[in-house]
mmCIF file of the N, C-alpha and C atoms, coordinates in Angstrom:
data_MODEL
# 
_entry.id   MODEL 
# 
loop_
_atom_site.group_PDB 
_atom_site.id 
_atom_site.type_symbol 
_atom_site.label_atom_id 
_atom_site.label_alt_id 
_atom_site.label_comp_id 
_atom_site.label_asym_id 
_atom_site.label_entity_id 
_atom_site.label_seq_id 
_atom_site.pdbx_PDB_ins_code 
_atom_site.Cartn_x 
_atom_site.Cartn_y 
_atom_site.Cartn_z 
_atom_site.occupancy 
_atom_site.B_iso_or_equiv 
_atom_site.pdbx_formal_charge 
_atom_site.auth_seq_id 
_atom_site.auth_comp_id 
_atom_site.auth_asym_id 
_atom_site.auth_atom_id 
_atom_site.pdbx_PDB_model_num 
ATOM 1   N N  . UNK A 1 1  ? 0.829   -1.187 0.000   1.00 0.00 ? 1  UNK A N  1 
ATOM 2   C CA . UNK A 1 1  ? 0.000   0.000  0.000   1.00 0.00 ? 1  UNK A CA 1 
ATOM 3   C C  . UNK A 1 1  ? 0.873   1.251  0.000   1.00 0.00 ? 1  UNK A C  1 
ATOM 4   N N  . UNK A 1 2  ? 1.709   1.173  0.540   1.00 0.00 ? 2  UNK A N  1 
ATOM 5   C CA . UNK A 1 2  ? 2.821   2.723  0.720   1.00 0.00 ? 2  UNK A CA 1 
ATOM 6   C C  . UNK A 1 2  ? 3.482   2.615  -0.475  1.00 0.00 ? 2  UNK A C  1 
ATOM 7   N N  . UNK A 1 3  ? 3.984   1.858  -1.363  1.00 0.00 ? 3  UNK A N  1 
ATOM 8   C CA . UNK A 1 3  ? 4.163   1.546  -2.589  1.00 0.00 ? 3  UNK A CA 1 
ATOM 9   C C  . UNK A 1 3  ? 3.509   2.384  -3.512  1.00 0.00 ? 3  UNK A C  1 
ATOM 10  N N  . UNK A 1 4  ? 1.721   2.174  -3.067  1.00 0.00 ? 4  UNK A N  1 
ATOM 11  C CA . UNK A 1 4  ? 1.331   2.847  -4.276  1.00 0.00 ? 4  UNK A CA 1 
ATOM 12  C C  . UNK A 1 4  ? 0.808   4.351  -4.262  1.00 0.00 ? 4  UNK A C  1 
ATOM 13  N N  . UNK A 1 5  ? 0.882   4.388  -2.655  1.00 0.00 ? 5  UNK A N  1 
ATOM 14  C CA . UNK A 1 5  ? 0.844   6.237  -2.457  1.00 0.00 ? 5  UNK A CA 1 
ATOM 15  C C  . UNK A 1 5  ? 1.858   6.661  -2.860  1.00 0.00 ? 5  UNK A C  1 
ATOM 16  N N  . UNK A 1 6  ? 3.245   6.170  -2.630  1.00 0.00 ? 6  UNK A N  1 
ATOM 17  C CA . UNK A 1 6  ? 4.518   7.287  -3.228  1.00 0.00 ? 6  UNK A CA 1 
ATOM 18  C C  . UNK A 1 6  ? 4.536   7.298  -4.440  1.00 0.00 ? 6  UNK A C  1 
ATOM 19  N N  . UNK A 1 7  ? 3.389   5.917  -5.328  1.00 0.00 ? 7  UNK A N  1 
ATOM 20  C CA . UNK A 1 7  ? 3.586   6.040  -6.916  1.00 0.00 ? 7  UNK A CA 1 
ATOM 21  C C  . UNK A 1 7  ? 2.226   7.143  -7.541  1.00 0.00 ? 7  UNK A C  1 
ATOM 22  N N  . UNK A 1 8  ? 1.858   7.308  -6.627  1.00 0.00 ? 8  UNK A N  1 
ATOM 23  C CA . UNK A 1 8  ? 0.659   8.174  -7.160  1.00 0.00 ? 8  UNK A CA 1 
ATOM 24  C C  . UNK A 1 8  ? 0.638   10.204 -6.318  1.00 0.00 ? 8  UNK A C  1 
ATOM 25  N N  . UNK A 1 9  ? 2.025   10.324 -5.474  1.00 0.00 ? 9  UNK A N  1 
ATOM 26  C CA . UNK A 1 9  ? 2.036   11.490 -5.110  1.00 0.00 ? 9  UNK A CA 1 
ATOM 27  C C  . UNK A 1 9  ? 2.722   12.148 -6.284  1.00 0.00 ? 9  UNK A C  1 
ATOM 28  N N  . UNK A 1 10 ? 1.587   13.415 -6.199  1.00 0.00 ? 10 UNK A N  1 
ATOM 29  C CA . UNK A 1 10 ? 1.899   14.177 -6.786  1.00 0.00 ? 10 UNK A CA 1 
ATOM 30  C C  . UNK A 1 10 ? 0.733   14.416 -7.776  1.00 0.00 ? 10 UNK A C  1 
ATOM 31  N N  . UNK A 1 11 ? -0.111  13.089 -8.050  1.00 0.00 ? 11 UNK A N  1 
ATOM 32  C CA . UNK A 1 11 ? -0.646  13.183 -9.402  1.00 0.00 ? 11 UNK A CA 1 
ATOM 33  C C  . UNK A 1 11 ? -1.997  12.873 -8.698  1.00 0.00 ? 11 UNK A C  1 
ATOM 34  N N  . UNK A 1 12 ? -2.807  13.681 -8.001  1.00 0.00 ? 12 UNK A N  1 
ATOM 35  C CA . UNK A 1 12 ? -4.025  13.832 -7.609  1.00 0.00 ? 12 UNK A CA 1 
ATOM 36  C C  . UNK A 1 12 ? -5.223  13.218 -8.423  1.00 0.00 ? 12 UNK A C  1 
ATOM 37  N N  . UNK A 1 13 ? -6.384  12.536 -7.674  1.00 0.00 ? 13 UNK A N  1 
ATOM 38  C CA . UNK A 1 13 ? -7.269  11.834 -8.500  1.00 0.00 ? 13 UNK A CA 1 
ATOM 39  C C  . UNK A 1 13 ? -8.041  13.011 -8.775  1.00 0.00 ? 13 UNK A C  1 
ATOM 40  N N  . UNK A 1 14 ? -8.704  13.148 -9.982  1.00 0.00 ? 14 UNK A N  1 
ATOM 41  C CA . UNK A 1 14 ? -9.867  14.077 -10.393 1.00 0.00 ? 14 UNK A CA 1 
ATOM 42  C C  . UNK A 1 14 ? -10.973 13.400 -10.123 1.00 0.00 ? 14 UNK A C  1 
ATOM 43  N N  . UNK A 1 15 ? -11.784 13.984 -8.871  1.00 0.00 ? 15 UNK A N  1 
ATOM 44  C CA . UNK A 1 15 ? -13.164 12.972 -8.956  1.00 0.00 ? 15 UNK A CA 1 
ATOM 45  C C  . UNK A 1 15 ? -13.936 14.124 -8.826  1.00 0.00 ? 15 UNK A C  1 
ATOM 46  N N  . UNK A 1 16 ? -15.127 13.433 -9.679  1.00 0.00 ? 16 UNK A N  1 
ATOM 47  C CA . UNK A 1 16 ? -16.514 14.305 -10.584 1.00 0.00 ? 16 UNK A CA 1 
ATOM 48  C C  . UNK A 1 16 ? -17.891 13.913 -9.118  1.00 0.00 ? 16 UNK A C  1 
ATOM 49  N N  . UNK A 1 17 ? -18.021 14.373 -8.072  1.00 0.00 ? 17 UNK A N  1 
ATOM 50  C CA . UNK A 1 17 ? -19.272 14.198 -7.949  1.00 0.00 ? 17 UNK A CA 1 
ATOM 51  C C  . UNK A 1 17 ? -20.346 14.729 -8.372  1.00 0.00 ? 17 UNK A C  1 
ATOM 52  N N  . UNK A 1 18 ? -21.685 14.073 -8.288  1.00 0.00 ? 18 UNK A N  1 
ATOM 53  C CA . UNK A 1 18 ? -23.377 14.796 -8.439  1.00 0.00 ? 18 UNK A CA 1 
ATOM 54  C C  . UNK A 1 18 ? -24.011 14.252 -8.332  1.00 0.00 ? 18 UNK A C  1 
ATOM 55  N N  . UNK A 1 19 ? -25.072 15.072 -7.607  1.00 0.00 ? 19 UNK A N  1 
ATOM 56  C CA . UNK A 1 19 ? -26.561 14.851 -6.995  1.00 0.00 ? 19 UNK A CA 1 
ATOM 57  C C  . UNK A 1 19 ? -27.616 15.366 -7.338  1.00 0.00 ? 19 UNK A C  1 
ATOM 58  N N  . UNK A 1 20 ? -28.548 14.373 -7.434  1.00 0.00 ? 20 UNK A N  1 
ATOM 59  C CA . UNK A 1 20 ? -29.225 14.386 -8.242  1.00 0.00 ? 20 UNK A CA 1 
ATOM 60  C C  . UNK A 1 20 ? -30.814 13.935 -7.012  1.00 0.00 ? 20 UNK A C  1 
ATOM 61  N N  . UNK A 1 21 ? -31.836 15.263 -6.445  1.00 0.00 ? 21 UNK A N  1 
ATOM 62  C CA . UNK A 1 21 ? -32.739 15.158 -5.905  1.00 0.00 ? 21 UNK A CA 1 
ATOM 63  C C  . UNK A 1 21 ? -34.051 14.119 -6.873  1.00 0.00 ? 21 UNK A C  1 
ATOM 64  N N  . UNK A 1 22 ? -34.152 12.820 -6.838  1.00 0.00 ? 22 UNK A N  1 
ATOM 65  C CA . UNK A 1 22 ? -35.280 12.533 -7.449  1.00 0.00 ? 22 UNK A CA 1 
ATOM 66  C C  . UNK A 1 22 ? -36.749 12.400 -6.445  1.00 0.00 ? 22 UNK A C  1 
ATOM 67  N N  . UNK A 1 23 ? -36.714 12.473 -5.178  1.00 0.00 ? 23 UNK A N  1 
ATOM 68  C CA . UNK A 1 23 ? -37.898 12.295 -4.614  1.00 0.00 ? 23 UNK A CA 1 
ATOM 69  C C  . UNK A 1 23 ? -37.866 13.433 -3.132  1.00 0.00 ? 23 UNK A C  1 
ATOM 70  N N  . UNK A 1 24 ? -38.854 13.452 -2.220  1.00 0.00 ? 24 UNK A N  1 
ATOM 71  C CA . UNK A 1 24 ? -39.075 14.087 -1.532  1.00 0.00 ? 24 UNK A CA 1 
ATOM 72  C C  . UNK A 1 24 ? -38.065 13.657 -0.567  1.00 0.00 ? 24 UNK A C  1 
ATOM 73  N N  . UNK A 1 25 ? -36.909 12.402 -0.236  1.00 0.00 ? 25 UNK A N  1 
ATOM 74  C CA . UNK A 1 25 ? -36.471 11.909 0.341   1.00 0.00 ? 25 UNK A CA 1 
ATOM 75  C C  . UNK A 1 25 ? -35.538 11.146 -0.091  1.00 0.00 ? 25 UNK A C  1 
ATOM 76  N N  . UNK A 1 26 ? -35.189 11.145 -1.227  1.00 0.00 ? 26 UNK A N  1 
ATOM 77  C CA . UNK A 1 26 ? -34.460 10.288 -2.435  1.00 0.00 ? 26 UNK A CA 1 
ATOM 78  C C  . UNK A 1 26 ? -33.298 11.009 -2.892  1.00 0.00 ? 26 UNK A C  1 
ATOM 79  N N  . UNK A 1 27 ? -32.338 10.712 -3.308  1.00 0.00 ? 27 UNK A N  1 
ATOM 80  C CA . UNK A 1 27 ? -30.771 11.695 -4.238  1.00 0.00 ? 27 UNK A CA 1 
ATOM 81  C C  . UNK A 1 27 ? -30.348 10.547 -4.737  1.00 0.00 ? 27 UNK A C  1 
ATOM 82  N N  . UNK A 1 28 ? -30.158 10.603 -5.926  1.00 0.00 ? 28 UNK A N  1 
ATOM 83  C CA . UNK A 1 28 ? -29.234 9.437  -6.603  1.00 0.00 ? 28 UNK A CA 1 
ATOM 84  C C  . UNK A 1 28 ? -27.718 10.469 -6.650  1.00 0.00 ? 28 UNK A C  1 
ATOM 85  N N  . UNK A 1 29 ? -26.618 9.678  -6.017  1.00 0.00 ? 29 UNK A N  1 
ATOM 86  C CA . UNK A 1 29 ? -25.113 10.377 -6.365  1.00 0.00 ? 29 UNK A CA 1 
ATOM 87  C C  . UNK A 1 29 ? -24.584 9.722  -7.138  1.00 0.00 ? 29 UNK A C  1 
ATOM 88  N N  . UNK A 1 30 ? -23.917 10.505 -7.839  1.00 0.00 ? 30 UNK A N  1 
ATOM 89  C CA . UNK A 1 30 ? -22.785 9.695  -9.039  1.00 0.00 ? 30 UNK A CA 1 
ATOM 90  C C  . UNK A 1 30 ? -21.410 10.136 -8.715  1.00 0.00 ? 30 UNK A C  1 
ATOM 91  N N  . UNK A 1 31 ? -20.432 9.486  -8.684  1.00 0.00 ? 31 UNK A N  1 
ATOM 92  C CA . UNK A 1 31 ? -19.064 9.930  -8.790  1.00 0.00 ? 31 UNK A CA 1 
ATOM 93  C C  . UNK A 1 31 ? -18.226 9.442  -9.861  1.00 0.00 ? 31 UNK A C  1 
ATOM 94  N N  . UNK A 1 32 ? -17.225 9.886  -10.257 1.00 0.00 ? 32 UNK A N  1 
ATOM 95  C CA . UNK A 1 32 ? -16.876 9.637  -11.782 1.00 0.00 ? 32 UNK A CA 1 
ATOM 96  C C  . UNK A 1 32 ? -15.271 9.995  -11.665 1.00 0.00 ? 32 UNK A C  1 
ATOM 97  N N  . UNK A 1 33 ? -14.484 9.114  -12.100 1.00 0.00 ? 33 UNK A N  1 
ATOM 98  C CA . UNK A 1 33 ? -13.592 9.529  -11.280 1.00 0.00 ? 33 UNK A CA 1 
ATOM 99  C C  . UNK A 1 33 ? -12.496 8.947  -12.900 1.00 0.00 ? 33 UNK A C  1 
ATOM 100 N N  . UNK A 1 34 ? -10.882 9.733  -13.037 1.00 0.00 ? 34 UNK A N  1 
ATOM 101 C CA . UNK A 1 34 ? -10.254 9.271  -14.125 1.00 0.00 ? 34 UNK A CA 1 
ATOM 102 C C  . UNK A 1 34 ? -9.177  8.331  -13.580 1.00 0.00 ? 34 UNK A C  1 
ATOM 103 N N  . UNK A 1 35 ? -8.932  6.835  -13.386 1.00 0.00 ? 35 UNK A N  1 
ATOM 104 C CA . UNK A 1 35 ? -7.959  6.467  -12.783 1.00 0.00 ? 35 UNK A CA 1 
ATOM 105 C C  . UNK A 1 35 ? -6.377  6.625  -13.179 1.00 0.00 ? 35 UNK A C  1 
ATOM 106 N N  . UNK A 1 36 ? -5.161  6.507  -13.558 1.00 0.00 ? 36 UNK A N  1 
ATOM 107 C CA . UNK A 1 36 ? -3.688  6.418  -13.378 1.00 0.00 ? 36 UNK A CA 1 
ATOM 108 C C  . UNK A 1 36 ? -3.919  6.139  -14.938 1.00 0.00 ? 36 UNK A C  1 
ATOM 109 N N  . UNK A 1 37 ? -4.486  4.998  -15.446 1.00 0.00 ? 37 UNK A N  1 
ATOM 110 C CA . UNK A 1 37 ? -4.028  4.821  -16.827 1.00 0.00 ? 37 UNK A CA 1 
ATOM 111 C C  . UNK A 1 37 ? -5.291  5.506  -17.605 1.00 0.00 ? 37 UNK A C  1 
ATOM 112 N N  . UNK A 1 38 ? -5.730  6.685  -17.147 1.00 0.00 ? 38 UNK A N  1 
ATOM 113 C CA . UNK A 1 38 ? -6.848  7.570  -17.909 1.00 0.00 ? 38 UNK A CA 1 
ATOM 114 C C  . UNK A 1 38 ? -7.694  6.912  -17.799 1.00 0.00 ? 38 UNK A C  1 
ATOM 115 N N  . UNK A 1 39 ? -7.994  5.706  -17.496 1.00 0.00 ? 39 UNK A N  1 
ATOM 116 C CA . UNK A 1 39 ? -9.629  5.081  -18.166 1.00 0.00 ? 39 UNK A CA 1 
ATOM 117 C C  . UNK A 1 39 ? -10.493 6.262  -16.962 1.00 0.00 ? 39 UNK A C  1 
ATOM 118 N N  . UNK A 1 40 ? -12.089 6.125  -17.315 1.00 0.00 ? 40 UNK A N  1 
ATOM 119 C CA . UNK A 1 40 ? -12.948 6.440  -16.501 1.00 0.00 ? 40 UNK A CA 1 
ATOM 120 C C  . UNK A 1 40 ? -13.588 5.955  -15.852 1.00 0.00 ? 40 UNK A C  1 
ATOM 121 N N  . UNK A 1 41 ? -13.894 6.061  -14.526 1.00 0.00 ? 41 UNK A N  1 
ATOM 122 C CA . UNK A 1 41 ? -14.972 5.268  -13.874 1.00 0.00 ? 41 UNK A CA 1 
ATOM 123 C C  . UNK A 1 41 ? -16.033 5.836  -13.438 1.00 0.00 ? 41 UNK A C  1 
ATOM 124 N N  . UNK A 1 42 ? -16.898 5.036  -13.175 1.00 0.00 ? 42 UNK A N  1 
ATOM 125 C CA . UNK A 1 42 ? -18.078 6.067  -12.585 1.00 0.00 ? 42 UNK A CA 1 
ATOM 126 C C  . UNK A 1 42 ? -19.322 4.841  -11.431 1.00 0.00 ? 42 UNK A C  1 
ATOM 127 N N  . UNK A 1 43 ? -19.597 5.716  -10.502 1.00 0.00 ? 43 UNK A N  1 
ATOM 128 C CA . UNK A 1 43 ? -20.516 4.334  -9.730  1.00 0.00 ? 43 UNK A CA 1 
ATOM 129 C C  . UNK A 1 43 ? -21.580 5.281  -8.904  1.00 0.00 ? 43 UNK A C  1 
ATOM 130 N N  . UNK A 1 44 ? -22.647 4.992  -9.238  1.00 0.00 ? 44 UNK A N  1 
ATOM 131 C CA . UNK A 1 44 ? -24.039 5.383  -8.539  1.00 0.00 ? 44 UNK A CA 1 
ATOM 132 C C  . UNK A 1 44 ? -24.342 4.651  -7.026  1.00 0.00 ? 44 UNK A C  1 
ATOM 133 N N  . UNK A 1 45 ? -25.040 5.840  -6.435  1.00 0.00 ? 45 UNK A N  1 
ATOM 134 C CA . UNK A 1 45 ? -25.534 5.465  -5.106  1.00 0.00 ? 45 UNK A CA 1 
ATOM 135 C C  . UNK A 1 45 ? -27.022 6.380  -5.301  1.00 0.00 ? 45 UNK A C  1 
ATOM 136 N N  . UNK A 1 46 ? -27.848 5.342  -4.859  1.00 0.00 ? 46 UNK A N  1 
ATOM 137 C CA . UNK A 1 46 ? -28.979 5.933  -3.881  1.00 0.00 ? 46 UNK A CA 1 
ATOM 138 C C  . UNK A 1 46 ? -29.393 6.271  -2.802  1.00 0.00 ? 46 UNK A C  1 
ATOM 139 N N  . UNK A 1 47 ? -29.222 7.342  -2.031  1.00 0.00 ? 47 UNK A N  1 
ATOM 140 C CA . UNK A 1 47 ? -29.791 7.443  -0.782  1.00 0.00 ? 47 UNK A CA 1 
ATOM 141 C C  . UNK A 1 47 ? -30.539 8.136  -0.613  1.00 0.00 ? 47 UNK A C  1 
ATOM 142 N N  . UNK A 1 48 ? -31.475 7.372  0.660   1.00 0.00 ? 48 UNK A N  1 
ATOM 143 C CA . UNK A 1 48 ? -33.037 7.634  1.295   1.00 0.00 ? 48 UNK A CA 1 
ATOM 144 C C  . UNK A 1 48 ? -32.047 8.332  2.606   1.00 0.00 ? 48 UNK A C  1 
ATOM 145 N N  . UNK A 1 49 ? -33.202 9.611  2.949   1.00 0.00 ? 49 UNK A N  1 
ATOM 146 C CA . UNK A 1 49 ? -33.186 10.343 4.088   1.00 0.00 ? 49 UNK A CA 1 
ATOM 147 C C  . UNK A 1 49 ? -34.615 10.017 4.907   1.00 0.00 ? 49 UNK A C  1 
ATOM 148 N N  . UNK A 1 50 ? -34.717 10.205 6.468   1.00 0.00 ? 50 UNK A N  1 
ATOM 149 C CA . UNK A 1 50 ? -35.664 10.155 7.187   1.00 0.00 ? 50 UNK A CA 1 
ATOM 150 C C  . UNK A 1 50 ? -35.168 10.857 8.266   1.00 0.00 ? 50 UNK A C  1 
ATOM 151 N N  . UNK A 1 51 ? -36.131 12.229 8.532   1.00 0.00 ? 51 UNK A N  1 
ATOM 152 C CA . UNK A 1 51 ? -36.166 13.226 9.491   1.00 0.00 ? 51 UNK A CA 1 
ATOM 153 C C  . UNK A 1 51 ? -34.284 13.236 9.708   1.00 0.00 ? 51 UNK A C  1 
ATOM 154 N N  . UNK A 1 52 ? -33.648 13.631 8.161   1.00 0.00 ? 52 UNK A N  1 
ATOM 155 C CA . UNK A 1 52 ? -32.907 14.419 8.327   1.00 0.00 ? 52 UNK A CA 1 
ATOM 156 C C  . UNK A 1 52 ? -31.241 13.616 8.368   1.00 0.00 ? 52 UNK A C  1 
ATOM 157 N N  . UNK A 1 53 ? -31.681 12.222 8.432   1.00 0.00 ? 53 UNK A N  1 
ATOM 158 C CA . UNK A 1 53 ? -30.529 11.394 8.573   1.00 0.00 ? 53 UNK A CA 1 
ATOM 159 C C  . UNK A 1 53 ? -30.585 10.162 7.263   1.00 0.00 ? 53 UNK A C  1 
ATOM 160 N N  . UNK A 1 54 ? -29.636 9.985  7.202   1.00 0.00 ? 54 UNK A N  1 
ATOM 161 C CA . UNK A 1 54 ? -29.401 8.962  6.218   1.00 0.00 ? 54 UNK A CA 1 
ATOM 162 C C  . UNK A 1 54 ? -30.017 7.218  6.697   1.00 0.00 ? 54 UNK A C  1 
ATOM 163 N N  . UNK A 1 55 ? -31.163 6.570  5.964   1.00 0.00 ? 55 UNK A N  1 
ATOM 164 C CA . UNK A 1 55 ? -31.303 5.482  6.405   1.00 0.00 ? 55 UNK A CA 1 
ATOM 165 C C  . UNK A 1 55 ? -31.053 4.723  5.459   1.00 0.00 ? 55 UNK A C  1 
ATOM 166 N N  . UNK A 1 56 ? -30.955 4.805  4.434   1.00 0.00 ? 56 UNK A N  1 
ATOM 167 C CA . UNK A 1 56 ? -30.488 3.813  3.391   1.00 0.00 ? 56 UNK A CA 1 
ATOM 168 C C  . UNK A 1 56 ? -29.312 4.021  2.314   1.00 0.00 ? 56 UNK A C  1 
ATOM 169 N N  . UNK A 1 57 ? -28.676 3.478  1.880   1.00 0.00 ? 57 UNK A N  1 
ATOM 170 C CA . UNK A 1 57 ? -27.357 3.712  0.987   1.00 0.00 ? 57 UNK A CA 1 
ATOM 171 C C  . UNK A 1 57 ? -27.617 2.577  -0.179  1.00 0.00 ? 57 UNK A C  1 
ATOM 172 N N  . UNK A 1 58 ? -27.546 2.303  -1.042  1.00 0.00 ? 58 UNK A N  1 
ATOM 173 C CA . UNK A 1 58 ? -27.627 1.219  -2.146  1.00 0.00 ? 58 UNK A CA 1 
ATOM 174 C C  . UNK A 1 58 ? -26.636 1.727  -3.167  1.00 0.00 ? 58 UNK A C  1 
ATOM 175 N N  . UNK A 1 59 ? -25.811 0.885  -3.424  1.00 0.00 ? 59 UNK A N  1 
ATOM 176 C CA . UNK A 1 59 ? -24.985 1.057  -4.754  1.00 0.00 ? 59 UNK A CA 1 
ATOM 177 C C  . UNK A 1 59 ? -25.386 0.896  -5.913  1.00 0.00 ? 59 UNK A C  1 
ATOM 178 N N  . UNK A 1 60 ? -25.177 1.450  -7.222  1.00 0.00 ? 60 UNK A N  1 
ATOM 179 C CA . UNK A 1 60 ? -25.894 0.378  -8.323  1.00 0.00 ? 60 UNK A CA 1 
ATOM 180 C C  . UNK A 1 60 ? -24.384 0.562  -9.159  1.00 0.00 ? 60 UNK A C  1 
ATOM 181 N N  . UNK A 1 61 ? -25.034 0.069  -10.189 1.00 0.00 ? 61 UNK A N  1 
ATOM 182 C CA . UNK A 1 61 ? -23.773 -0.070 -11.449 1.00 0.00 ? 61 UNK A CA 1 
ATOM 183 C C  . UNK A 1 61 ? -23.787 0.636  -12.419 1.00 0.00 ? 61 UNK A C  1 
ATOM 184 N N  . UNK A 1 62 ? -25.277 1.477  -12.904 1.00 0.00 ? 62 UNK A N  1 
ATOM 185 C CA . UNK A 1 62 ? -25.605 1.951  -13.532 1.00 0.00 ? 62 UNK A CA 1 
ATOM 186 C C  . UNK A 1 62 ? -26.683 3.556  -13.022 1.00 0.00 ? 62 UNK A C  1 
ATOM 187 N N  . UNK A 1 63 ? -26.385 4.671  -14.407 1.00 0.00 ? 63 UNK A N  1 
ATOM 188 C CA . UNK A 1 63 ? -27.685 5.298  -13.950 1.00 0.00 ? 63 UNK A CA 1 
ATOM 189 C C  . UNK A 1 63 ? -29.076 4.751  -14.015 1.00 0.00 ? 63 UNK A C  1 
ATOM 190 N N  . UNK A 1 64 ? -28.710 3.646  -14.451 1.00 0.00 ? 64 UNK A N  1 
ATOM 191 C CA . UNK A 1 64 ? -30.204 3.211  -15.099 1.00 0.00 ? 64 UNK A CA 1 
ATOM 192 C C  . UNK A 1 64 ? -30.725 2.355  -14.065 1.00 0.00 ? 64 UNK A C  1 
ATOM 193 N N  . UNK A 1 65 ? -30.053 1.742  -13.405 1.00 0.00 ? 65 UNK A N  1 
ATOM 194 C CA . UNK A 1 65 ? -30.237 1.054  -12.330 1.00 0.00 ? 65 UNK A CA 1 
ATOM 195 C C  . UNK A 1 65 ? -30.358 1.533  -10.887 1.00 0.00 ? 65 UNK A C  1 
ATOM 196 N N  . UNK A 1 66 ? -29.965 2.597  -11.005 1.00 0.00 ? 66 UNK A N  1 
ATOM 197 C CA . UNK A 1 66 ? -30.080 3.625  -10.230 1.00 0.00 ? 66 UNK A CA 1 
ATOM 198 C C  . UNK A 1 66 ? -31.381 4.429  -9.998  1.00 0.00 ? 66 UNK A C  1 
ATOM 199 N N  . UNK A 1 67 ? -31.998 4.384  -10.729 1.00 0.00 ? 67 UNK A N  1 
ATOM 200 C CA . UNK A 1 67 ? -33.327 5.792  -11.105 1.00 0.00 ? 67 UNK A CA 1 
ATOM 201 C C  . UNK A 1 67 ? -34.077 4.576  -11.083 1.00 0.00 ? 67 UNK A C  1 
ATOM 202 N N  . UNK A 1 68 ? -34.056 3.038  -11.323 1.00 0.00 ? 68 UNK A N  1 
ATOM 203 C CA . UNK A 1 68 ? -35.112 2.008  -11.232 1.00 0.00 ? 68 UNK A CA 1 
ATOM 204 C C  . UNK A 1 68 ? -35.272 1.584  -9.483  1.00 0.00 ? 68 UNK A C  1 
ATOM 205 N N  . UNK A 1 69 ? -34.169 1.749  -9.251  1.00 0.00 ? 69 UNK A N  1 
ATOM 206 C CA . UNK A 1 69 ? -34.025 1.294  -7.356  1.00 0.00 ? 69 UNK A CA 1 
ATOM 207 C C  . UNK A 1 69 ? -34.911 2.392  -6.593  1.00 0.00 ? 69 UNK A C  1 
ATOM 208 N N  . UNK A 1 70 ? -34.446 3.376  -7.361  1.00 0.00 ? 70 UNK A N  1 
ATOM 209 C CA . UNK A 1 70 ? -34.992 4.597  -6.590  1.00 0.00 ? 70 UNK A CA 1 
ATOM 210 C C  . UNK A 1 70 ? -36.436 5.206  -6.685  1.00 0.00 ? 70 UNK A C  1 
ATOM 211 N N  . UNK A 1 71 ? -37.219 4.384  -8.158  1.00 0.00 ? 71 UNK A N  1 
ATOM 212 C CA . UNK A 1 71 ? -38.439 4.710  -8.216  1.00 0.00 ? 71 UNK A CA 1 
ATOM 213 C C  . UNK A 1 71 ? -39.077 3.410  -6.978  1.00 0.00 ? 71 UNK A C  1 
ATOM 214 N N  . UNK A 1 72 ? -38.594 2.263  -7.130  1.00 0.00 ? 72 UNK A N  1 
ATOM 215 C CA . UNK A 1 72 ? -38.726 1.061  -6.242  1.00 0.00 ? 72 UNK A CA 1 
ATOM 216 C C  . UNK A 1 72 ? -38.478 1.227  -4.729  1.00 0.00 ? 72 UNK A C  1 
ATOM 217 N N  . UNK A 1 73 ? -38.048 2.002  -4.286  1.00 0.00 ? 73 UNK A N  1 
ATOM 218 C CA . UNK A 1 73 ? -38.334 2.621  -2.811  1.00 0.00 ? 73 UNK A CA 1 
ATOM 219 C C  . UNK A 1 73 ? -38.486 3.776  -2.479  1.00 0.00 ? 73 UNK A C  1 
# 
């Protein structure tokens, strides 16, 4: 692991978050991020709020899978 922090100081990750309000209690987040050999990544979360706190977290793989979880709870 210390290996791969001294191979990656200097060269900061660019990560893309956004949120995205779909319900009265609902945000789908996306983060998007460019790794070391340029490729892109990107990974969705859904989270449910209740009176103000976070009660649910779900990952998906997709936006699409994402906005289907989230109409589903």
């Amino acid at each position: 692991m210390t290996g791969a922090i001294r191979a990656r100081r200097g060269r900061g990750v660019e990560v893309q978050p956004e949120f995205t309000l779909v319900g009265e209690d609902t945000v789908i987040g996306s983060t998007r991020w460019l790794d070391r050999d340029g490729e892109t990544h990107e990974r969705f979360q859904v989270i449910t709020f209740r009176d103000g706190r976070i009660t649910d977290m779900q990952g998906c793989k997709s936006r699409r899978e994402a906005e289907r979880f989230a109409r589903g709870s």
